[in-house]
Every structure is written in structure tokens, then in C-alpha cells.
C-alpha positions as CSV (number, residue, x, y, z in Angstrom):
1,X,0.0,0.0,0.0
2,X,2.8,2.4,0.5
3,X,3.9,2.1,-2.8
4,X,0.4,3.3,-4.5
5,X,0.6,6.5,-2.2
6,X,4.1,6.9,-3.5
7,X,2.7,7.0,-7.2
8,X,-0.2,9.0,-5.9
9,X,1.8,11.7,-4.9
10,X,3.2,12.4,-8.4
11,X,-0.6,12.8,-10.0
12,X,-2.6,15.8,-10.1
13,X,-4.9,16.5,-7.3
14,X,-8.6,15.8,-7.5
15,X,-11.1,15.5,-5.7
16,X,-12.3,12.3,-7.0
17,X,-10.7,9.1,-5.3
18,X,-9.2,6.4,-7.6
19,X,-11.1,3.9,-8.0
20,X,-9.8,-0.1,-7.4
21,X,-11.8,-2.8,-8.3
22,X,-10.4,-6.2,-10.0
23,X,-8.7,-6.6,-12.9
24,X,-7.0,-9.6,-14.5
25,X,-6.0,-10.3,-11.2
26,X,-5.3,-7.2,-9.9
27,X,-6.7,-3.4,-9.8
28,X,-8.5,-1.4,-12.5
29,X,-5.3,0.7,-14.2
30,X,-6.1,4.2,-13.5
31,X,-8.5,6.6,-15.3
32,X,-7.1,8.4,-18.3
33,X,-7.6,11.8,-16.5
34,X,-4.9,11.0,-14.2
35,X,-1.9,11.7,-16.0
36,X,1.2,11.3,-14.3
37,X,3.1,15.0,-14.3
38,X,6.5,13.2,-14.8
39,X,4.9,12.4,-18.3
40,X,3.2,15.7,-18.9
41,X,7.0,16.8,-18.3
42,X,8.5,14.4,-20.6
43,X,6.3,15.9,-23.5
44,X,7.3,19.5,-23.0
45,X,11.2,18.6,-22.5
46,X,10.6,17.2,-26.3
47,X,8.6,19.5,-27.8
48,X,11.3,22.1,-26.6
49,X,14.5,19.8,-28.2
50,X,12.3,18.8,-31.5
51,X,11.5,22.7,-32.2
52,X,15.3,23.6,-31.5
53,X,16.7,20.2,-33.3
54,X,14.3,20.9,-36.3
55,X,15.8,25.3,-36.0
56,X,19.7,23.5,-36.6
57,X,18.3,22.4,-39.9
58,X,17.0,25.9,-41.1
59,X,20.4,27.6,-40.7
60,X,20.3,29.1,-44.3
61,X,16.9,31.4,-43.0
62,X,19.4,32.5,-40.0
63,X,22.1,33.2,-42.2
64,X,20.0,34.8,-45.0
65,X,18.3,36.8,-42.1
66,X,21.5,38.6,-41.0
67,X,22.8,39.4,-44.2
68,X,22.8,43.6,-43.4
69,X,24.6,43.0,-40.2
70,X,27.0,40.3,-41.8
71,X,27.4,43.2,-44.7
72,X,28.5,45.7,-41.8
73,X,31.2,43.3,-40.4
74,X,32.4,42.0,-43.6
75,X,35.4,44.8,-43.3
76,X,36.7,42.5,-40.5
77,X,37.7,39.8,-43.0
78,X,39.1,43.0,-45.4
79,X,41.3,43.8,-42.0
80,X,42.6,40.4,-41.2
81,X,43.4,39.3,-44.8
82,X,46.7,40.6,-44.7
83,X,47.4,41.3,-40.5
84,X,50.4,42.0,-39.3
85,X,51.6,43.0,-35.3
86,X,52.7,46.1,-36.7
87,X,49.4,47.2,-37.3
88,X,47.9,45.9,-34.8
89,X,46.7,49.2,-33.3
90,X,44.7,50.2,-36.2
91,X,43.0,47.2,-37.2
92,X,41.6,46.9,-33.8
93,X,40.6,50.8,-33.7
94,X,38.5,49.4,-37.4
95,X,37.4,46.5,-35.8
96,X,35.7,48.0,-32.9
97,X,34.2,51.0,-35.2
98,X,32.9,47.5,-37.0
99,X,31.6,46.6,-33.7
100,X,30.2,49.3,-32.2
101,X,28.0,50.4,-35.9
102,X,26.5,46.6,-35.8
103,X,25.1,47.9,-32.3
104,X,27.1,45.6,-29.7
105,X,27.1,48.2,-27.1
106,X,30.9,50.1,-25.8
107,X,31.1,48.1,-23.1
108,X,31.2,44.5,-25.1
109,X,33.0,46.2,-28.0
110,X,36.0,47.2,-25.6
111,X,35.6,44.0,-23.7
112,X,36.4,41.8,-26.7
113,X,39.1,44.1,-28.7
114,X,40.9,44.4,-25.4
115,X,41.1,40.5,-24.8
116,X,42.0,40.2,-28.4
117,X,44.8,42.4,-27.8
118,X,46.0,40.7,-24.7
119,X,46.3,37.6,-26.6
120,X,47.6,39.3,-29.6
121,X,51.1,40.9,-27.3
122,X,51.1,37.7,-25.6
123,X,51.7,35.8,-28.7
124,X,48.6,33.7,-28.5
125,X,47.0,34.8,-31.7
126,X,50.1,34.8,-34.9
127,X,47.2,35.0,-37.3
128,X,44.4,37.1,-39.1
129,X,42.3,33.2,-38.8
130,X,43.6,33.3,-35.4
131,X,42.2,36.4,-34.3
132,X,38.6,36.6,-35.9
133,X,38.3,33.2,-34.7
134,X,38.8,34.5,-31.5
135,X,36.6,36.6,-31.6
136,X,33.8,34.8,-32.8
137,X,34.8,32.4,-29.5
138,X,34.1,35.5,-27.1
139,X,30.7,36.3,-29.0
140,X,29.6,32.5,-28.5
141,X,30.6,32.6,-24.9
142,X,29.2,35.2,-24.1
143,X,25.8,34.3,-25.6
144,X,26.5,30.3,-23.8
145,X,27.1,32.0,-20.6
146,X,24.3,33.6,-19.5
147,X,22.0,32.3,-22.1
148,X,21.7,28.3,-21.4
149,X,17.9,27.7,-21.1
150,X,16.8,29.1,-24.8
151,X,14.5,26.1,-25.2
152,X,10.5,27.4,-24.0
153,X,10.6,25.9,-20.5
154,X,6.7,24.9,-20.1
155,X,6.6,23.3,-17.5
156,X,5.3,19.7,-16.1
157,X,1.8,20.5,-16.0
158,X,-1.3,20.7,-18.8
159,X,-2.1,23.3,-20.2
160,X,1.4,25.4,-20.5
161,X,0.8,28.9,-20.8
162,X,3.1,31.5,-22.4
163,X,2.5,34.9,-22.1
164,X,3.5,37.9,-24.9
165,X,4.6,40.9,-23.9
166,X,5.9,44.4,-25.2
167,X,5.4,47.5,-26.5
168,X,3.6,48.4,-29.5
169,X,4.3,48.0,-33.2
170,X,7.2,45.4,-31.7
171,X,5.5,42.1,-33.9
172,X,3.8,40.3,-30.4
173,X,0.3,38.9,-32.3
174,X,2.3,38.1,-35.3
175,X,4.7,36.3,-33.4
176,X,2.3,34.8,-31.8
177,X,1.0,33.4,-34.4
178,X,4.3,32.3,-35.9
179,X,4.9,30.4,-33.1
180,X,1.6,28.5,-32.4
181,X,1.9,27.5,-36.4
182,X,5.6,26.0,-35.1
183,X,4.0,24.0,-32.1
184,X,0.9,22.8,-34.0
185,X,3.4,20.9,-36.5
186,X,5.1,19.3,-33.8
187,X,1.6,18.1,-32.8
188,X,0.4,20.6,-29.8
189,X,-2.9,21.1,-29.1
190,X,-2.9,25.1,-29.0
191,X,-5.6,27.3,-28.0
192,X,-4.7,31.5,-28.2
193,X,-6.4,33.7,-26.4
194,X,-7.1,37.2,-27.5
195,X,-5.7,39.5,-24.6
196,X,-5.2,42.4,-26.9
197,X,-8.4,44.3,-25.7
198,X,-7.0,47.6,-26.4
199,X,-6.1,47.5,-30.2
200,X,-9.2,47.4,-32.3
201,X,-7.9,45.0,-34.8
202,X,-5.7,42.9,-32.8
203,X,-8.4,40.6,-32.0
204,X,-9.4,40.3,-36.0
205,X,-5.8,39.8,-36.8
206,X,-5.2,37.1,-33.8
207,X,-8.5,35.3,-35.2
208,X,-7.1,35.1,-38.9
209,X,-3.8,33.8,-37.1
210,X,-6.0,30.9,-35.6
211,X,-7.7,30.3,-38.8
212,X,-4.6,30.2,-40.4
213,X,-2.7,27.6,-37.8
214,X,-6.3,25.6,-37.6
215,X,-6.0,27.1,-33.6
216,X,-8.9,27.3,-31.9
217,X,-9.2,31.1,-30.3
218,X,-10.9,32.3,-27.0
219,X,-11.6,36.2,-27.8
220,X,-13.6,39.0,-25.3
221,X,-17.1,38.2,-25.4
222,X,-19.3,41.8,-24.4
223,X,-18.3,44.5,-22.5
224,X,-17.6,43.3,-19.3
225,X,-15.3,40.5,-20.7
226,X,-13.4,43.3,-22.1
227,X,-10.7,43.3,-19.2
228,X,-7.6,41.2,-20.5
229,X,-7.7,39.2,-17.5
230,X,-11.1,37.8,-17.8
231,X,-10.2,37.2,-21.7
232,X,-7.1,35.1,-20.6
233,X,-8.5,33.3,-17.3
234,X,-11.4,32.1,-19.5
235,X,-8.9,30.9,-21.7
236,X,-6.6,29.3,-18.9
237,X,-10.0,28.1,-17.5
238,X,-10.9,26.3,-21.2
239,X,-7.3,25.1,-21.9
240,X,-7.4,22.9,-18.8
241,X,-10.9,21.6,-18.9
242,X,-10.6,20.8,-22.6
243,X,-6.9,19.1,-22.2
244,X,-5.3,21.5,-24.3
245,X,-1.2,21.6,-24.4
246,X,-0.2,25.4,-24.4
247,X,-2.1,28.5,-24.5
248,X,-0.2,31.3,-26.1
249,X,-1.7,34.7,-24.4
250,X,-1.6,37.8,-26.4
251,X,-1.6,41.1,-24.7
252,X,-2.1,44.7,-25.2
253,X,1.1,46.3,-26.5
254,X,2.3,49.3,-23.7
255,X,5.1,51.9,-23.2
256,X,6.8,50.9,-20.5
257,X,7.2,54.3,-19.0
258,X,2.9,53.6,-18.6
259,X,2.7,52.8,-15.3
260,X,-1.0,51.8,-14.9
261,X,-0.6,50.0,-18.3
262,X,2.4,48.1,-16.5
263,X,0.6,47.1,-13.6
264,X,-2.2,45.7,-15.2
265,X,0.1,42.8,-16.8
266,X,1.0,42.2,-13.6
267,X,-2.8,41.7,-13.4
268,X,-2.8,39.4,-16.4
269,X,0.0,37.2,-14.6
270,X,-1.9,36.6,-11.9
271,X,-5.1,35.9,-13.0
272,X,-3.5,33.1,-15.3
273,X,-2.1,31.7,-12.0
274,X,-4.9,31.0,-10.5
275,X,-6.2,29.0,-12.8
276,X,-3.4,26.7,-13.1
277,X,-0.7,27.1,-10.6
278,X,3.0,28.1,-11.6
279,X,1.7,29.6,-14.4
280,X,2.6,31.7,-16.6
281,X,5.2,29.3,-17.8
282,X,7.1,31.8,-19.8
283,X,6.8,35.4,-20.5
284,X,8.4,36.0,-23.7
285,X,9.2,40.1,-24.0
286,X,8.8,41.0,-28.6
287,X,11.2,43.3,-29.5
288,X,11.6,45.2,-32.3
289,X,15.5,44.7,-33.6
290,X,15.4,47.7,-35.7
291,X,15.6,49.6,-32.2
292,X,19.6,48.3,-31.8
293,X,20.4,48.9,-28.3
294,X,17.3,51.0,-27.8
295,X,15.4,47.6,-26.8
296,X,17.5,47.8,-23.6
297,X,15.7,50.1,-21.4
298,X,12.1,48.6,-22.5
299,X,13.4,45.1,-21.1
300,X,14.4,46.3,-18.5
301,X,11.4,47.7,-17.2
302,X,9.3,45.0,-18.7
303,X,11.6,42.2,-16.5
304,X,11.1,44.2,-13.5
305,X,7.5,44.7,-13.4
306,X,6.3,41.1,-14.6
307,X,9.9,39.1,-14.7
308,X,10.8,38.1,-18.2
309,X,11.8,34.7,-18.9
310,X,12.6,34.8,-22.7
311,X,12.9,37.6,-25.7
312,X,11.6,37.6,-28.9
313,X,13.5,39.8,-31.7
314,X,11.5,40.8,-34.5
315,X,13.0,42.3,-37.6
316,X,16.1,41.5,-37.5
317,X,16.4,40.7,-41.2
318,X,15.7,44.3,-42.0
319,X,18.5,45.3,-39.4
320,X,22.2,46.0,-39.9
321,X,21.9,46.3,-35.8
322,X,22.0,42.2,-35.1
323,X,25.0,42.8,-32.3
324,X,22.2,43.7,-29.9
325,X,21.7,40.5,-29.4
326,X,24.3,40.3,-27.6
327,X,24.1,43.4,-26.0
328,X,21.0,42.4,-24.7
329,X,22.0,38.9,-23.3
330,X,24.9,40.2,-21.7
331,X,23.6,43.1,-20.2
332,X,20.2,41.2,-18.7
333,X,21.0,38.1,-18.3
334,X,17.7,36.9,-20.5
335,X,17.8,34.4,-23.0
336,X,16.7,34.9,-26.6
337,X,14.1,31.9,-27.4
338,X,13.5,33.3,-30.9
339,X,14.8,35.8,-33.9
340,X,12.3,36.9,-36.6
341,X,14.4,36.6,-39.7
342,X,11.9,37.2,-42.0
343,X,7.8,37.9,-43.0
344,X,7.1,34.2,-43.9
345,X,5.1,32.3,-41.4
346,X,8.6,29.6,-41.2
347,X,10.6,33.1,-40.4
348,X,10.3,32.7,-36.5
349,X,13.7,31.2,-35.8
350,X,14.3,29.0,-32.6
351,X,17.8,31.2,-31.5
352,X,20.7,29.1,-31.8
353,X,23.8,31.2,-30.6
354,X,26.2,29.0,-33.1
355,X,24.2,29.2,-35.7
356,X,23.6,33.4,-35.2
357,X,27.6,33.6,-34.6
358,X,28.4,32.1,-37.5
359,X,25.7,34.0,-39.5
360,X,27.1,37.8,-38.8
361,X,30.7,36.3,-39.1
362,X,30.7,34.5,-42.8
């Protein structure tokens, strides 16, 4: 008997008791609603290595998708070609002016040319090879460092929910949408919900996203239901009652100098939580990468009101600004989970920091 309360203790609570009655023998195996959380956990641990194996394989949208920034570095390779220690001074000064323009931030720039030029005098680095691939070894570390759990962490318990965030105009519906199209063909069971009650077509949009994915939708229903949180607990409420996987929660976009704004996602947060405790599972902060190092004060106000787990950057394909990346890892501590590298529905990338590295460094 003590080893059937062991088991017990690993299932979800309910108020209905398991029921034992014979079976070949032994006890009727339990009912289907009882899933095991250690299973429930096993799913979303491979959903989040299937998406990121299957983003290793779509390299050439990565590298396509940095081609402006890759342009802006390209005068590193000019610089190395034909290096020599006696101009060692000046190619760094052109290296970090390569730097700095691609929008890695003073503080990184410096950081990296002054360790290259540490192991330069030292005698460490003898070549032009040597050097840049030193330096795309400092970009990857710093990006492996702080930036370990890029994978969506969802979780061990039905339904997952991921929240968007951010300001306006950043992409969040659209990415939304991008990325419930990249669950549902790993075979989740999405249902959005349309938290979006301030921008009058953003519920439209979100329901032509669901049509799109074949998603079902949960949208504000009246004026009352108008509030976000009643929009996203109803959904929260639906997503566990009808078994679904993940529920991907839009929200209205917001300054984040807006205090009252701010607080109400702190709202949102909560209301999800009491649905389904733990949750939200991620909060996943959209921003624009056209901003460059711009992004940096809206995520840091946006991780201190509601505590960001992941970023989203939009854009970048139209940006020659793709070292904010890792201005923006390094400097918060927050992992990218994806990179928009394009308009096509495919185009939300899975962020892979190898792949990124060795996309703005051809």
C-alpha cells in the first residue's frame, strides 16, 4: 500500500478518489484523466529539443536573415586578410568602429578588442584566422554563458501557458501566431487567447492567425469580458478543462514608462495563476530589432514589473543592428528563445547562438 501512495503523490490533485476494483487479477489501471506529471514533463522537454533540433536544420533562414549586419562586419575579414603585429593598433581601432556600428554596445565592443589584444602581445593569436576566430569564441561565450535555457521551458503541468509581452508595433500577435503555427506541427494542441483588448484589430488579426494555424481562439465576449484578465483566465480556464497543451496569451502592447498599463500585466500574470498554478510558464518580451540597443531600457522595465523569462526579436532581417543580441544577453542576463528573420510564417527562428555567430561572421 505504501507504494500506491508513492505513485499517488506524483498525480494531479482531484477530488475524485481512484477507484480499485479487479482486474486480470489485480486493480483497475487508473483513469485516463490521471496523467502522471512526470509524463506531462517528458512531453514539453521534447517539444522544446524537437523545435530547436528541427531550427539546426533551417540555418540558411538564420544566415539569410542577418545578411545587413553580416554586410557591416564583412570589413573584418578586409582587416585580417593581410594582418600583421605592426598594425595591430589600427586594425583593432576598425574592428571595434565594426563593432560598435552593428550595435554591440561600448562596453562589449571594448571587452572583446581588449582581450584580443591581450592575446595578440602575448603571442597567442600569430594570425588574421587566429584572431577573428577568436573573436567569434568570445561572441559564442558570451551568448552560452548567461543564455543556457533558450529552449521554452513549459513546464510539467497541462495546459502550458506562455504569455507575450511588449510595446507596440514590436510584432507580439504576429509572433504569436508564428509560433503557435511551429507548435501545431510538432503536434500541440494550441488554444490563443485574444488579450489584446485595447487594439481594435488585434483581436481580427489574432483570429485570422488561428484560422490560419487551424487554432482554436478564445476572444472578449461583451463588454464586461473586455478586461484582458477575464479574456485570458477564461482561456486558462478552457485550456485545462478541454486538455489542451499550451495556451499562447496575447496582450495589449504598452510603453513601458505607462505605469497603470504596466501594472495591469502584472494583473494578467496573476489571473492566469490562479487557474493553473506556476503559471505563466514563460513570459516572452517581442522586441523590435530595428531599435539596436534602444530595446535595452524597455526590457528592463518589462523584466522588472512582470519578470521576463525569454525575448523575442523581430525584424532583425531588416536590421544592420543584429550585435544587440548580444548586447541584450549580456547586459540582462535573459535568454533569446526566438529571432524573426523574416515575414514568412517559417521566419520565427528558434535562437541558436552557433548558428547566429556564425551567421554575422561569414
Amino acid at each position: 500500500m505504501a507504494s500506491s501512495s508513492a505513485h499517488l503523490s506524483f498525480l494531479p490533485f482531484s477530488s475524485e478518489r481512484l477507484r480499485l476494483s479487479p482486474y486480470r487479477g489485480g486493480f483497475r489501471p487508473p483513469n485516463p484523466k490521471f496523467r502522471c506529471s512526470a509524463g506531462q514533463s517528458g512531453f514539453f522537454t521534447r517539444l522544446g529539443r524537437l523545435i530547436k533540433e528541427k531550427a539546426k536544420s533551417d540555418v540558411e533562414k538564420v544566415f539569410s536573415g542577418f545578411s545587413k549586419t553580416r554586410e557591416n562586419l564583412a570589413v573584418i575579414d578586409e582587416l585580417l586578410l593581410f594582418w600583421n603585429l605592426a598594425e595591430t593598433d589600427r586594425v583593432l581601432d576598425e574592428l571595434e568602429e565594426a563593432l560598435l556600428v552593428s550595435d554591440f554596445g561600448p562596453k562589449i565592443t571594448v571587452r572583446i578588442v581588449e582581450r584580443l589584444r591581450d592575446d595578440i602581445m602575448s603571442g597567442k593569436l600569430k594570425s588574421g584566422s587566429e584572431i577573428k576566430d577568436a573573436l567569434k569564441g568570445s561572441v559564442l561565450e558570451m551568448l552560452s554563458k548567461k543564455n543556457s535555457k533558450t529552449e521554452l521551458q513549459l513546464g510539467f503541468r497541462k495546459p502550458a501557458v506562455v504569455m507575450i509581452v511588449g510595446v507596440n508595433g514590436g510584432g507580439k500577435t504576429t509572433s504569436l501566431g508564428k509560433l503557435a503555427h511551429r507548435l501545431k506541427n510538432e503536434g500541440t494542441k494550441v488554444l490563443m487567447a485574444a488579450g489584446d483588448t485595447f487594439r481594435a484589430a488585434a483581436s481580427d488579426q489574432l483570429e485570422i492567425w488561428a484560422e490560419r494555424t487551424g487554432c482554436e481562439i478564445v476572444v472578449a465576449e461583451g463588454e464586461k469580458a473586455k478586461a484582458a484578465t477575464v479574456v485570458l483566465s477564461k482561456a486558462v480556464k478552457r485550456g485545462k478543462e478541454e486538455g489542451y497543451d499550451v495556451v499562447l496569451c496575447d496582450t495589449s502592447g504598452r510603453l513601458h514608462t505607462n505605469y497603470s498599463l504596466m501594472e495591469e500585466l502584472i494583473a494578467c500574470k496573476k489571473a492566469v495563476g490562479k487557474v493553473v498554478s506556476g503559471a505563466p510558464n514563460e513570459i516572452l518580451l517581442v522586441l523590435d530589432g530595428n531599435t539596436g540597443l534602444n530595446m535595452l531600457p524597455q526590457a528592463r522595465e518589462f523584466n522588472e514589473v512582470v519578470g521576463i523569462t525569454g525575448l523575442i526579436l523581430t525584424k532583425l532581417d531588416g536590421s544592420a543592428r543584429g550585435g544587440c543580441v548580444v548586447s541584450v544577453v549580456e547586459e540582462l542576463g535573459i535568454p533569446v528563445k526566438f529571432i524573426g528573420v523574416g515575414e514568412a510564417v517559417e521566419d520565427l527562428q528558434p535562437f541558436d547562438a552557433e548558428a547566429f555567430v556564425n551567421a554575422i561572421f561569414s
